[in-house]
LOPA-562093 format. One record per residue: z, y, x of N, C-alpha, C, CB in turn; residue number from 1; residue in one letter. Coordinates in Angstrom, 1 decimal. Each point is the difference from the previous one (the first is absolute). Glycine has a CB too. Layout:
REM LOPA-562093
(site (Z Y X) (Z Y X) (Z Y X) (Z Y X) NUM "A"),
...
***
This chain:
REM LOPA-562093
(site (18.0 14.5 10.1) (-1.1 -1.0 0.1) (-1.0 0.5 1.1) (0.3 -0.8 -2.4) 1 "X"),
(site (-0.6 -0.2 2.9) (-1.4 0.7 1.8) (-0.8 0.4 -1.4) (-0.5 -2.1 3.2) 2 "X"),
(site (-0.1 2.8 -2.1) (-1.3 0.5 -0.9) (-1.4 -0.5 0.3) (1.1 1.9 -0.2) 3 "X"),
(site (-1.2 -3.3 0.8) (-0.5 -0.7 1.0) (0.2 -1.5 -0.5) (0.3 1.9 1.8) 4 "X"),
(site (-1.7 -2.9 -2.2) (0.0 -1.5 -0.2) (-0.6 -0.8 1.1) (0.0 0.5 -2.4) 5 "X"),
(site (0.7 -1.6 2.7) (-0.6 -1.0 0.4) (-1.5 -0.3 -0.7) (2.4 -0.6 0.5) 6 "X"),
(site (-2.2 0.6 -1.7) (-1.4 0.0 -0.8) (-0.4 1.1 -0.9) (0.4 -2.3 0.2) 7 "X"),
(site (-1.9 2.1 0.2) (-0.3 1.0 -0.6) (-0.6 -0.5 -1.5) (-0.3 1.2 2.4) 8 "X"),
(site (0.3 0.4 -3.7) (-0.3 -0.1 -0.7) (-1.0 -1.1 -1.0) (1.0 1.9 1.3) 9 "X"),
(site (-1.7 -2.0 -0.5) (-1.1 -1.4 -0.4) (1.1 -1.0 -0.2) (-2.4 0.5 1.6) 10 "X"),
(site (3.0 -0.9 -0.7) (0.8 -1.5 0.4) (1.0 0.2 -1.1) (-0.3 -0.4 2.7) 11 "X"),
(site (0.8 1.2 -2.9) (1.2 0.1 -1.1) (-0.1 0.1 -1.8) (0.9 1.1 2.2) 12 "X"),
(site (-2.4 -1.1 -1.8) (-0.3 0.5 -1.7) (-0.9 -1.6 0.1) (-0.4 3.5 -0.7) 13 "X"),
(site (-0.2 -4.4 1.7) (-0.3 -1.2 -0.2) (1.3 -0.8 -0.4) (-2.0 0.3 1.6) 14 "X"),
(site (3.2 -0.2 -0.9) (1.5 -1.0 -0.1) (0.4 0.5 -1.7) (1.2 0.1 3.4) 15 "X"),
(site (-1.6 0.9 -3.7) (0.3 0.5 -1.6) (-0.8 -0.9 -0.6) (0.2 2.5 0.2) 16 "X"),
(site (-1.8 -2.5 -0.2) (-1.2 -0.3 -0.8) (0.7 -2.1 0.0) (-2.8 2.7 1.0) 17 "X"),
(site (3.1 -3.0 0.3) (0.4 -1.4 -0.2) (0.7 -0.3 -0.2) (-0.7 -0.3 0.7) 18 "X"),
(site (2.2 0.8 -1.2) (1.4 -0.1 -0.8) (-0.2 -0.2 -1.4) (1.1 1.4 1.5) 19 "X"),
(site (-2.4 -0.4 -1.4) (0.2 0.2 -1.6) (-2.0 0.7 0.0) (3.9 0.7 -0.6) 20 "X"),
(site (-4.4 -1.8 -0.3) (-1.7 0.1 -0.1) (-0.3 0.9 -1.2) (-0.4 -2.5 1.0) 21 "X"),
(site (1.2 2.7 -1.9) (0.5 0.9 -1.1) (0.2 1.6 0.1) (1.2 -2.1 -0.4) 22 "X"),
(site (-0.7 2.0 1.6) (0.9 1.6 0.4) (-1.0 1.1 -0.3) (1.4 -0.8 2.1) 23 "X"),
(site (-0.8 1.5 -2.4) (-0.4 2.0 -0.8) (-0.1 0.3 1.1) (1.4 0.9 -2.1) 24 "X"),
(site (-2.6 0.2 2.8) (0.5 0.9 0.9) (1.3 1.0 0.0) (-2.3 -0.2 0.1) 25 "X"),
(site (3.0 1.0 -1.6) (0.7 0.4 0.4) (1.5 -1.3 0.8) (-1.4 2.3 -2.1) 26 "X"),
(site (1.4 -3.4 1.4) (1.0 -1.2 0.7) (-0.2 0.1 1.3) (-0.2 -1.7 -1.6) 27 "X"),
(site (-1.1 1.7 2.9) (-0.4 0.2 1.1) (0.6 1.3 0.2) (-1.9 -1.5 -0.1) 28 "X"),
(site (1.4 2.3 -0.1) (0.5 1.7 0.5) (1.7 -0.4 0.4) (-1.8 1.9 -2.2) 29 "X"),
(site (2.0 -2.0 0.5) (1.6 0.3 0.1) (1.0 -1.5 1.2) (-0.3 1.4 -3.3) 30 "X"),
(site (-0.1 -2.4 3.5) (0.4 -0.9 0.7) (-0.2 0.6 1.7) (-0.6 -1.8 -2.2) 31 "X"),
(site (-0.4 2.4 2.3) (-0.8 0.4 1.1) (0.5 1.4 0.7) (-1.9 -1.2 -1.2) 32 "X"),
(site (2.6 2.1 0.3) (0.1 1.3 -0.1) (-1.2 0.7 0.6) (2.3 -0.3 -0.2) 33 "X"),
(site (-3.1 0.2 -0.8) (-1.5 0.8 0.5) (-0.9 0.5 -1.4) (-0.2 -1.7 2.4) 34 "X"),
(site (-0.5 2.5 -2.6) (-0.6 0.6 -1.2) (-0.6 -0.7 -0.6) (0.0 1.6 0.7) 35 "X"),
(site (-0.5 -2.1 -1.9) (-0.9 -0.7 -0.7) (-0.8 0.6 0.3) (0.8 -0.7 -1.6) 36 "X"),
(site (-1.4 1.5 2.3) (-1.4 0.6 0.2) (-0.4 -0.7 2.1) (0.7 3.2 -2.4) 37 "X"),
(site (0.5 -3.7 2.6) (0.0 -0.7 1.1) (-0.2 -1.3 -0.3) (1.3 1.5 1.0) 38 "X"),
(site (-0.5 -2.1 -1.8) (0.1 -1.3 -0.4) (-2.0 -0.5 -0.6) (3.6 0.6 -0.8) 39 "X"),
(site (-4.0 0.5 0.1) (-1.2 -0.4 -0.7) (-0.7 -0.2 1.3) (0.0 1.2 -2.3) 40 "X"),
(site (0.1 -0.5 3.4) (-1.3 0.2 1.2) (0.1 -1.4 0.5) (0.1 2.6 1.0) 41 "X"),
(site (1.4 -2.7 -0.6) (-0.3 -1.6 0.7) (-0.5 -0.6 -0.7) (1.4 -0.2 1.1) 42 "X"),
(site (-1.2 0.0 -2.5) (-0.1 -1.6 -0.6) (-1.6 0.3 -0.4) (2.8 -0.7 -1.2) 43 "X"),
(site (-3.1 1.9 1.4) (-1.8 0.4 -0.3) (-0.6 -0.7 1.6) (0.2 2.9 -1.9) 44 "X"),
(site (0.5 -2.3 3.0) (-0.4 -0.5 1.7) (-0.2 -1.5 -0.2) (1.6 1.7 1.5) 45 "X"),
(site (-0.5 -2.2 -2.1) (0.1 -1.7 0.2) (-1.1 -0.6 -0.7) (2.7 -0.2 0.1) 46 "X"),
(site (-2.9 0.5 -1.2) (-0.9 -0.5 -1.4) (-1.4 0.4 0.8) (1.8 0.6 -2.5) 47 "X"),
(site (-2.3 0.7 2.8) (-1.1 0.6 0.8) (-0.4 -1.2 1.1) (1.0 2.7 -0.3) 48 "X"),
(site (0.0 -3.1 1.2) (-0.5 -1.0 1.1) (0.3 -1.1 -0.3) (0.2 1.2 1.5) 49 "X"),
(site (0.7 -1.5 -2.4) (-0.8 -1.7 -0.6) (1.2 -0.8 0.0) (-2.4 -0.2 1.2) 50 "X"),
(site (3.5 0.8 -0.6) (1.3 -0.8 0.0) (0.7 -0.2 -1.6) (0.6 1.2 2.6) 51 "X"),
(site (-0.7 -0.6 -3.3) (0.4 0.2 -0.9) (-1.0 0.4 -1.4) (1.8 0.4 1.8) 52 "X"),
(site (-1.6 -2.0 -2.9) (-1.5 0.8 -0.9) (1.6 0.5 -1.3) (-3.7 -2.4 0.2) 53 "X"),
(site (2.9 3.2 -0.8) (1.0 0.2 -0.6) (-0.9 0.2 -1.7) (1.7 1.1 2.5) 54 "X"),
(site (-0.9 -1.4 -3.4) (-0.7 -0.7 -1.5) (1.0 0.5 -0.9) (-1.1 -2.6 0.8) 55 "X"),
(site (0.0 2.9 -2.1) (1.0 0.6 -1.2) (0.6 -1.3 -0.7) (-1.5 2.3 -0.5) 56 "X"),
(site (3.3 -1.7 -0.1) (0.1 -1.2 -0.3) (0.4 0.8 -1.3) (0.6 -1.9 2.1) 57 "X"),
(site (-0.9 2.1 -3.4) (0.4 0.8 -1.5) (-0.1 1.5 0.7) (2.1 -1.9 -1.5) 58 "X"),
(site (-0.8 2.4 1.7) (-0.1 1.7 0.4) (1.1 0.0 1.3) (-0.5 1.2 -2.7) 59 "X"),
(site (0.3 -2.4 3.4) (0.4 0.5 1.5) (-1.0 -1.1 1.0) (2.9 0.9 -0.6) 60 "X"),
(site (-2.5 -0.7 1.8) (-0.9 -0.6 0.7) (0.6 -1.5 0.6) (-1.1 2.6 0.4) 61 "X"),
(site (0.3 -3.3 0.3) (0.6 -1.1 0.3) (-0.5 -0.2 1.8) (-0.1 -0.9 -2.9) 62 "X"),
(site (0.5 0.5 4.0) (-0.5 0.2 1.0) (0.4 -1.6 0.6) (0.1 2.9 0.2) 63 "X"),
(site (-1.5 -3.1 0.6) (-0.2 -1.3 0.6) (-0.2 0.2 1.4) (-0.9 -1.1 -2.0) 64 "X"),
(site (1.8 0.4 3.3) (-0.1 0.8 1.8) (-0.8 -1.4 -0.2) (2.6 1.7 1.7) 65 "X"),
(site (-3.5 -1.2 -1.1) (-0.9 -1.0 1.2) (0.5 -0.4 1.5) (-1.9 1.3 -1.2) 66 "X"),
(site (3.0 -2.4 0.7) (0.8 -0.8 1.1) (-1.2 -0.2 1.2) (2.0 -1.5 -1.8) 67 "X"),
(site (-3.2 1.0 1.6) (-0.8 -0.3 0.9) (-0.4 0.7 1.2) (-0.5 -0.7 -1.7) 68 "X"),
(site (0.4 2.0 0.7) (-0.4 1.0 1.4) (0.5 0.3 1.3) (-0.5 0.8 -1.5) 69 "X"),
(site (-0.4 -0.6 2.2) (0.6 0.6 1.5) (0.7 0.8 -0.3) (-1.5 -0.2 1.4) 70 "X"),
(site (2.5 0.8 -0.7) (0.8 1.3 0.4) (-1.3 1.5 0.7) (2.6 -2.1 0.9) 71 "X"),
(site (-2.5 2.8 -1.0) (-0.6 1.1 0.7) (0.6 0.5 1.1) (-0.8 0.3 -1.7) 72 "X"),
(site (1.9 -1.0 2.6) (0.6 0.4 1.2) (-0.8 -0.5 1.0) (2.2 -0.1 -0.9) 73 "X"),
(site (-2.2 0.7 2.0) (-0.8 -0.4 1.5) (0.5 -1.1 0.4) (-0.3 2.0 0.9) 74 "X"),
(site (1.7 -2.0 -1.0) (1.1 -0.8 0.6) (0.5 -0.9 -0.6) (0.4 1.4 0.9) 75 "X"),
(site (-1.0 -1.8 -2.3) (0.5 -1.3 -0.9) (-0.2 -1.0 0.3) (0.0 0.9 -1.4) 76 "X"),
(site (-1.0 -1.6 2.6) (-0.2 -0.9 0.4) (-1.0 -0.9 -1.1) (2.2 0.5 1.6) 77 "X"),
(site (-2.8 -0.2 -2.7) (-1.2 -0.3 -1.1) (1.4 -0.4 -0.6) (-3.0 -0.9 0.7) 78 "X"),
(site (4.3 1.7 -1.3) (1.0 -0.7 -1.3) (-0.6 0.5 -1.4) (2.5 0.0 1.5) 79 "X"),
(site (-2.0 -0.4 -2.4) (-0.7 0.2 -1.2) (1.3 0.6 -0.9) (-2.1 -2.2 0.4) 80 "X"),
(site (1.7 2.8 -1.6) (1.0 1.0 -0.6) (1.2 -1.0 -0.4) (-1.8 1.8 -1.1) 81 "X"),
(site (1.6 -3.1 0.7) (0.8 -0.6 -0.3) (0.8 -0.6 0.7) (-1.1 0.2 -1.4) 82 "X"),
(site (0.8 0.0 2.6) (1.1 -0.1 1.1) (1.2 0.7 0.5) (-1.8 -0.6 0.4) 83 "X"),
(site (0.9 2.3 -0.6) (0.9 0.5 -0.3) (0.9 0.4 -0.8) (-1.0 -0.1 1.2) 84 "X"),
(site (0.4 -0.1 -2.4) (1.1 -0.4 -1.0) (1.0 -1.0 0.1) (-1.5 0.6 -1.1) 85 "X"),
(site (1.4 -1.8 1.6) (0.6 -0.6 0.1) (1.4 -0.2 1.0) (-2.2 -0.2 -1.2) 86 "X"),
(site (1.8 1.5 2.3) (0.7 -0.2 1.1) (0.8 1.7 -0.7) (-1.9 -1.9 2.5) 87 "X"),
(site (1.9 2.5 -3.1) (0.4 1.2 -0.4) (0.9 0.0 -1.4) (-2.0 0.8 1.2) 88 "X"),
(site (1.8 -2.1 -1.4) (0.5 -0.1 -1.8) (0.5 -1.4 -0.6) (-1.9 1.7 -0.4) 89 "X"),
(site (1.3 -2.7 1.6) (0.6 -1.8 -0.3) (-0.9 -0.4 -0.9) (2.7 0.0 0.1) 90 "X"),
(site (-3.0 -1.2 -0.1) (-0.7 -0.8 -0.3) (-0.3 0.1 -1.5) (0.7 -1.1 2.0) 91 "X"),
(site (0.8 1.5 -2.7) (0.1 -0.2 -1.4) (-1.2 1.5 -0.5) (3.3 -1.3 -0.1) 92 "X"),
(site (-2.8 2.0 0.7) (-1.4 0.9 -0.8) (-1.1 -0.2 0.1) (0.9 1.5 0.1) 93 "X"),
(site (-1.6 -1.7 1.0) (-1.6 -0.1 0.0) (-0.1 -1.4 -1.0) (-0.7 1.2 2.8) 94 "X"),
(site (1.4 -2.5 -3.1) (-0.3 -1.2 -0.5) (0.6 1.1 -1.8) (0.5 -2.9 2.7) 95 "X"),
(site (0.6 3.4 -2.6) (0.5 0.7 -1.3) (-1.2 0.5 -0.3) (2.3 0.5 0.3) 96 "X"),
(site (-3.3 0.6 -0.4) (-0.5 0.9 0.0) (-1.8 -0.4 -0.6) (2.1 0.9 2.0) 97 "X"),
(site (-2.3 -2.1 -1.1) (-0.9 -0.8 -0.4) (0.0 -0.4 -1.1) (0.0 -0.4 1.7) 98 "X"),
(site (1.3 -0.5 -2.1) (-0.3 -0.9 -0.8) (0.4 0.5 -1.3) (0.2 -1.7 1.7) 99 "X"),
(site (0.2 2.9 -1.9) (1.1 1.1 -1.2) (-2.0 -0.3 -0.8) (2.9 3.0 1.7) 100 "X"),
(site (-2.4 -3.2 -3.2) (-0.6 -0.2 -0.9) (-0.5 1.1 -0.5) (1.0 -1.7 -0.1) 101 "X"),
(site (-2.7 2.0 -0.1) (-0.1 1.0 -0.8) (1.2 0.6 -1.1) (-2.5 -0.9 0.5) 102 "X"),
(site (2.0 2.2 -1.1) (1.0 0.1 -1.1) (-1.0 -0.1 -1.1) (1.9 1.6 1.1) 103 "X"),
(site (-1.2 -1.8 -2.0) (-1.4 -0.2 -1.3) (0.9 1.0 -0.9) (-1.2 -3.1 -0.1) 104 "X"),
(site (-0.3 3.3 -1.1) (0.0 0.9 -0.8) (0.7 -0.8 -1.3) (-2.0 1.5 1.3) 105 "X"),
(site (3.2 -1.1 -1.8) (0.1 -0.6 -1.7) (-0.9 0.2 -1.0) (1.9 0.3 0.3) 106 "X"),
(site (-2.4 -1.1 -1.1) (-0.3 0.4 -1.3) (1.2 -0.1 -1.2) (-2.5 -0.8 0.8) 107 "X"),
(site (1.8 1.4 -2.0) (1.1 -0.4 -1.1) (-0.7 -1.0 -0.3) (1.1 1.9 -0.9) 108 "X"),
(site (-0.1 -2.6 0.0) (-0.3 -1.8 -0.6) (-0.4 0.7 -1.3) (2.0 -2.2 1.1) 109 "X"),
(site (-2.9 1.9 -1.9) (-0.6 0.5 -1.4) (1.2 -0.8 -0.9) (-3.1 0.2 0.5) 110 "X"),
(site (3.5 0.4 -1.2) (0.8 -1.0 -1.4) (-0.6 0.0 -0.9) (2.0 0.5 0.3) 111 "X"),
***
């Protein structure tokens, strides 16, 4: 395997966060092959600048990309994240990703 991406770390733990709005950092690491102690920085970078809020959902976390935003490239011409999501991943995830239903918490039914 190069030891060398087209994309970098940021971009590959965003195409994770929008597959799946659910995902564990260790899921990211290991999909990624990079350390949970890597995997936490980005998704702390992304959440830090706004792309990404990220919300407790019981005892894991839940993460929402801010399709809106600009890109932080010189050269992106003003595209927005969900563009490139969309040009990196097809249409079905950024519309998938969105629309994936909170998870809810069970109660028990009293008898």
């Amino acid at each position: 395997m190069p030891e060398w991406s087209f994309l970098t770390n940021h971009a590959r733990v965003l195409l994770c966060i929008a597959r799946d709005p659910g995902v564990r950092l260790r899921e990211i690491a290991s999909t990624l092959g990079i350390t949970e102690r890597t995997a936490f920085g980005v998704v702390a970078d992304l959440t830090d600048s706004g792309y990404v809020i990220k919300e407790r959902d019981g005892r894991r976390n839940r993460y929402e990309i801010q399709h809106h935003l600009p890109l932080i490239e010189p050269a992106s011409e003003e595209r927005t994240v969900g563009e490139l999501l969309e040009l990196l991943g097809g249409r079905q995830i950024t519309r998938g990703a969105r629309a994936r239903p909170k998870a809810t918490t069970r109660t028990k039914a009293k008898s």
